[in-house]
N, C-alpha and C positions, 0 to 999 in steps of 0.2 A: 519529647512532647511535654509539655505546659503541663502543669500543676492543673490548672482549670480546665483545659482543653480533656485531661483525663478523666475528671468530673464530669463535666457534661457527656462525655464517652458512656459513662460507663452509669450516669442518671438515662440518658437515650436508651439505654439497652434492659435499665430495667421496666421503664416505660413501656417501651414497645412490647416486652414479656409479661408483663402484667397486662397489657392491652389486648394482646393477640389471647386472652384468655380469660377475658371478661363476661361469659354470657352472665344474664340477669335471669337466675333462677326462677325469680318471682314469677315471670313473665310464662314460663313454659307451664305447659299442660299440667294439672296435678301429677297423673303416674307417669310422668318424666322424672320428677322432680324427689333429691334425695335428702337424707339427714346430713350429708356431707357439704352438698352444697358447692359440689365440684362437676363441671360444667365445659365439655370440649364440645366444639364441630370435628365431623371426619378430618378438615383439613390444619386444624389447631393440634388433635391426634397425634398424624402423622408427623407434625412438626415436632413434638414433643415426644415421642417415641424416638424419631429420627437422632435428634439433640440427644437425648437421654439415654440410647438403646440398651448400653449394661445395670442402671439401676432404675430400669421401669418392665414392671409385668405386664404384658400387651393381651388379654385375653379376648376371645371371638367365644360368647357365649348361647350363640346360637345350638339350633338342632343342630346332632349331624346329620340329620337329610337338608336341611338347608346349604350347608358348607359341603353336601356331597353334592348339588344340583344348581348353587349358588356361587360356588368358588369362598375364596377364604382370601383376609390383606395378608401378603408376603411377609410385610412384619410383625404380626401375629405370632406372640409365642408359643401359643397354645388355643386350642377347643376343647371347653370344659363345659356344656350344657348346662345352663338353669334348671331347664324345664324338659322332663322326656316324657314321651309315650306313657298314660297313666299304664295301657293297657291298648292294643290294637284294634282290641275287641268293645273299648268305650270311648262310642260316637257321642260329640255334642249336636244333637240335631235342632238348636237354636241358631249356634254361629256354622255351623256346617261345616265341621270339624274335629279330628281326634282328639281328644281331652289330652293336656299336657298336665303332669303333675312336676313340684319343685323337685330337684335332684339330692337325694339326702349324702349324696356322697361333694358332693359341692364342694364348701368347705376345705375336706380332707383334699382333693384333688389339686387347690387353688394352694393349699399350704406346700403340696407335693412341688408345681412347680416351683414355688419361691424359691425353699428351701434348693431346689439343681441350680437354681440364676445365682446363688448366694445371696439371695434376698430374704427380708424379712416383715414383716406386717407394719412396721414403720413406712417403709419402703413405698414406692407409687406404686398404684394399679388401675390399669384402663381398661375398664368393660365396654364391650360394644355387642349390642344385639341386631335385630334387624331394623329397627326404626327409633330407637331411642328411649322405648315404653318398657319394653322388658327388663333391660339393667338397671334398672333403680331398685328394683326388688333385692337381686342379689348383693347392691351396693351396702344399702342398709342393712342386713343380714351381716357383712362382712363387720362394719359400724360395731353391731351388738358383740362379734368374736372380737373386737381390738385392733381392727385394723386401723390404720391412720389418714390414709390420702389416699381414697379412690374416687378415680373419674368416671363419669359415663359419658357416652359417644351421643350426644342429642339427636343426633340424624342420623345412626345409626351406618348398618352395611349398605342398606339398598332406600335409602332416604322413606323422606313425608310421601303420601300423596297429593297428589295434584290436585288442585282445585276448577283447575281452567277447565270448560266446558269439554273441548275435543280431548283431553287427557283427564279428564276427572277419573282418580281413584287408581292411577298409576304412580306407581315410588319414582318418579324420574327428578323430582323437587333439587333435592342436595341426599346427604349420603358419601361412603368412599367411594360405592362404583362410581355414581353420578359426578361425583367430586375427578374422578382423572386419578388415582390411586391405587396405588400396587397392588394387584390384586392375582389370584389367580385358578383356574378350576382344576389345576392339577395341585394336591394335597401332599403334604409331607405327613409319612406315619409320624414319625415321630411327634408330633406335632396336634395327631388326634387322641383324643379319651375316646378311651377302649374298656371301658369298665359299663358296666351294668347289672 
C-alpha cells in the first residue's frame, strides 16, 4: 500500500470516529447535559463498548426494579444504581411516585468495578439510565472524584417519548431496546449491586 493511500486510510477512519460521536451537547435538554460534555446514542454505545470492550466501564445505572422488569444490555458490565428507594414508605404524591434518593455508596461501588476490569478513573466510562436525564448527575459527580472520560447514553435504555398523537408519552422514539440491541431480561448475578 501507497504511502498516501495509508493516509487517507487512516485520516477516513479517524473521521468517521470522531463523526459517529459527535452529538452537539448544546442542543440537548439541560439535565441531559454534563460538565464532561461526552455525548453517545445507544447505538454509538454499543459501537464503542463493542470496539473497546477491555478498557471501557459499561455501567446500567438504573433501578434494580427497572433491570429486574426491564431487562439489562448484555454488554453491561455492571448495575450500580444512582438513585434507590429514599424509603418505601416515602410517596411523592405530586409526580406519583416513590421518592428516589442518590446512592451514597455510588462511588465506592463504580471504583470497585474498575479496579476487577483493571481499570482506572483515567480510563472510559459509559453510563446509561433510562432515558438519558438521569446519568448526568452521576457523570458530574464522577468529574468532581477525578474521573476523566465519562459518557452518558442520550437516549438511554428505553429511549425519548413520543410525540406523535397515537403514541404520545411512549419510550418507543430511540433508546438500546428501541435501537435493535443486546439486551436481555434474564440478569447475570454477578453482574448486579447487591449492597444497600
Amino acid at each position: 500500500m501507497s504511502m498516501w493511500k495509508s493516509i487517507l486510510l487512516s485520516l477516513a477512519l479517524i473521521t468517521s470516529s470522531s463523526a459517529a460521536m459527535a452529538i452537539n451537547g448544546d442542543k440537548l435538554p439541560s439535565k441531559k447535559q454534563t460538565e464532561f460534555k461526552l455525548y453517545l446514542t445507544a447505538s454509538e454505545a454499543n459501537e464503542l463498548i463493542t470496539k473497546n470492550t477491555k478498557d471501557t466501564l459499561f455501567l446500567d445505572i438504573r433501578t434494580r426494579a427497572e433491570i429486574n422488569f426491564l431487562g439489562m444490555p448484555s454488554s453491561a458490565d455492571a448495575n450500580i444504581p444512582y438513585f434507590t428507594p429514599d424509603s418505601w414508605e416515602t410517596f411523592d404524591s405530586k409526580k406519583k411516585v416513590f421518592k428516589l434518593a442518590p446512592n451514597s455508596n455510588f462511588l465506592t461501588a463504580v471504583e470497585d468495578r474498575l479496579k476487577a476490569k483493571g481499570l482506572t478513573k483515567d480510563s472510559t466510562v459509559v453510563l446509561m439510565c433510562r432515558s438519558g436525564s438521569r446519568s448526568a448527575k452521576p457523570a458530574n459527580l464522577m468529574k468532581k472524584a477525578g474521573y476523566k472520560k465519562v459518557y452518558t447514553v442520550v437516549d438511554g435504555y428505553e429511549g425519548d417519548k413520543s410525540k406523535t398523537a397515537e403514541t404520545k408519552g411512549q419510550r418507543i422514539v430511540n433508546g438500546w431496546k428501541n435501537s435493535g440491541l443486546p439486551w436481555s431480561y434474564k440478569l447475570d448475578q454477578k453482574k448486579m449491586y447487591t449492597e444497600m
